[in-house]
C-alpha positions as CSV (number, residue, x, y, z in Angstrom):
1,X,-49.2,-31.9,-3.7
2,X,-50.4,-34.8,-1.8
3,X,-46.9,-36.1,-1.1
4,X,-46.5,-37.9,-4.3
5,X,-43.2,-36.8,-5.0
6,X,-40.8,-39.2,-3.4
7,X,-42.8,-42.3,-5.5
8,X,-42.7,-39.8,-8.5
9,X,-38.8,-39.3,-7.8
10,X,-38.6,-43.0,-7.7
11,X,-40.0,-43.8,-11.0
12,X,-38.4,-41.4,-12.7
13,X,-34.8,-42.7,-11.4
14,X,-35.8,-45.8,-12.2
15,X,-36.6,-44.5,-15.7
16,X,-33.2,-42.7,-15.7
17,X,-31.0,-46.0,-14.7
18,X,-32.5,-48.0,-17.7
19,X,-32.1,-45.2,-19.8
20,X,-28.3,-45.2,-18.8
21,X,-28.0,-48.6,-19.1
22,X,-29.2,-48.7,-22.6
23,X,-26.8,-45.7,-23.5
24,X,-23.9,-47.5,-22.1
25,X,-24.5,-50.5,-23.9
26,X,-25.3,-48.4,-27.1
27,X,-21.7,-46.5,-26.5
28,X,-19.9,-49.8,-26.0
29,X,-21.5,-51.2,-29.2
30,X,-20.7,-47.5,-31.2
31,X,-17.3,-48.3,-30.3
32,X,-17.2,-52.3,-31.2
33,X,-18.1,-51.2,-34.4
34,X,-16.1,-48.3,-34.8
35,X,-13.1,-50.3,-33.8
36,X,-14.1,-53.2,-36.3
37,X,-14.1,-50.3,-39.3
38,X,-11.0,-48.8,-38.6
39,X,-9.4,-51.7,-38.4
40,X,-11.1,-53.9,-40.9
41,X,-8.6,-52.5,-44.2
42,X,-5.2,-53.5,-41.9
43,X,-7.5,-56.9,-41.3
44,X,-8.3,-57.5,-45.5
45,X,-5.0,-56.9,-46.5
46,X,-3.3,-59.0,-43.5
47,X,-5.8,-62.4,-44.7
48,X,-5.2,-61.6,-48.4
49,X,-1.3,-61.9,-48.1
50,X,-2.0,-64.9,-45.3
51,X,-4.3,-67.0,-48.1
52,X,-1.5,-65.7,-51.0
53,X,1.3,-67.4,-49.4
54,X,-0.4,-70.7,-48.1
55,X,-2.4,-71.0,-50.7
56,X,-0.5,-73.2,-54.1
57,X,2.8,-72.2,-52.7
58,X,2.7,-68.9,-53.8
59,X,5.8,-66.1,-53.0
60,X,5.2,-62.8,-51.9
61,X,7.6,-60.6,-53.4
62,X,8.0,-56.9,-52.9
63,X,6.2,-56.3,-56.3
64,X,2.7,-58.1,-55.5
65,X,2.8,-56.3,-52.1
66,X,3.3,-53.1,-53.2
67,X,0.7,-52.9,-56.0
68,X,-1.4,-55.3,-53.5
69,X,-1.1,-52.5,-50.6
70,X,-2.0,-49.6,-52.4
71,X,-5.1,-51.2,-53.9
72,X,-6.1,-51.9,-50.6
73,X,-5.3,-48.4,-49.8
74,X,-7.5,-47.2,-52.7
75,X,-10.5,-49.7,-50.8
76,X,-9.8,-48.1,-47.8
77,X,-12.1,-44.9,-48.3
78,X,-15.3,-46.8,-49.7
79,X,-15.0,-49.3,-46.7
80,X,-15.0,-46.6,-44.7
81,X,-17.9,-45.0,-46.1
82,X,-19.8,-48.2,-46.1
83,X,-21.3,-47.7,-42.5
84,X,-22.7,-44.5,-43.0
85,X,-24.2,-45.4,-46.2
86,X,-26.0,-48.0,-44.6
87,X,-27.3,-45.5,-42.0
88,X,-28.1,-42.9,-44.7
89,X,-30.7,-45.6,-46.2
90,X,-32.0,-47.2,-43.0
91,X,-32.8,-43.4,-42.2
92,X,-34.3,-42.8,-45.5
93,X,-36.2,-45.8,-45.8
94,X,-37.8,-45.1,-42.4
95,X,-38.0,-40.8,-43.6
96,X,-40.1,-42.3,-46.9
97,X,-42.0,-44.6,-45.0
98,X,-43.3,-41.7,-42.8
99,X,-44.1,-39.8,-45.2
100,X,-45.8,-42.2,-47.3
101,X,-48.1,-43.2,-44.6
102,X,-49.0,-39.2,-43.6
103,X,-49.4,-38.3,-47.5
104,X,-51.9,-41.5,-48.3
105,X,-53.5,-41.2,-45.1
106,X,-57.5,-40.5,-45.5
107,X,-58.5,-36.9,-45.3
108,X,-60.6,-35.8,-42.9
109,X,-64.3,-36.8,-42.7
110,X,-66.5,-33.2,-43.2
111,X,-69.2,-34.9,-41.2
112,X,-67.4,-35.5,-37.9
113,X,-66.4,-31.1,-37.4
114,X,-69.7,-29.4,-36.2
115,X,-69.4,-25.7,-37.6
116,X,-71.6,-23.2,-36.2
117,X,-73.5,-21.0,-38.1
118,X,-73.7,-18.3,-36.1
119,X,-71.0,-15.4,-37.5
């Protein structure tokens, strides 16, 4: 078909490379901040106990690390949560926002369809 296929094939593969590179960057950034919220309870409770002690020369005992560690543990489910949550709204901000726009948009103008009367 007029030999356009090899500069077809070319912008298609060119399509297909910057369509990788985005997903690998997108992977490596899924992961970032996957990493970041699994480890981001270890983190909170690891800073908390590192301000306690510095802070007023305050001692740890096994008491105020016990009841410390399983309120973090308790935490640990909602922090988890919290990413998804955020994705739920973004995606039902932009889901309302859709349909907003669709549901107030004008109706269609009766003068611009040409029926014909002939039936």
């Amino acid at each position: 078909m007029y030999a356009w296929e090899s500069s077809f094939e070319e912008k298609i593969l060119g399509l297909r490379r910057k369509e990788l590179k985005v997903l690998k960057t997108m992977a490596f950034l899924n992961a970032c901040v996957s990493f970041t919220w699994t480890t981001a309870p270890f983190l909170v409770s690891l800073v908390t106990f590192a301000v306690f002690v510095l802070s007023d020369s305050n001692k740890l005992d096994a008491e105020k690390a016990f009841v410390s560690l399983s309120l973090f543990n308790i935490l640990r489910f909602p922090m988890s949560m919290l990413p998804q949550i955020i994705s739920n709204i973004v995606q039902t901000s932009v889901s309302l926002n859709r349909l907003q726009k669709f549901l107030n948009h004008s109706e269609l103008d009766k003068d611009a369809v040409q029926k014909d009367k002939e039936s």
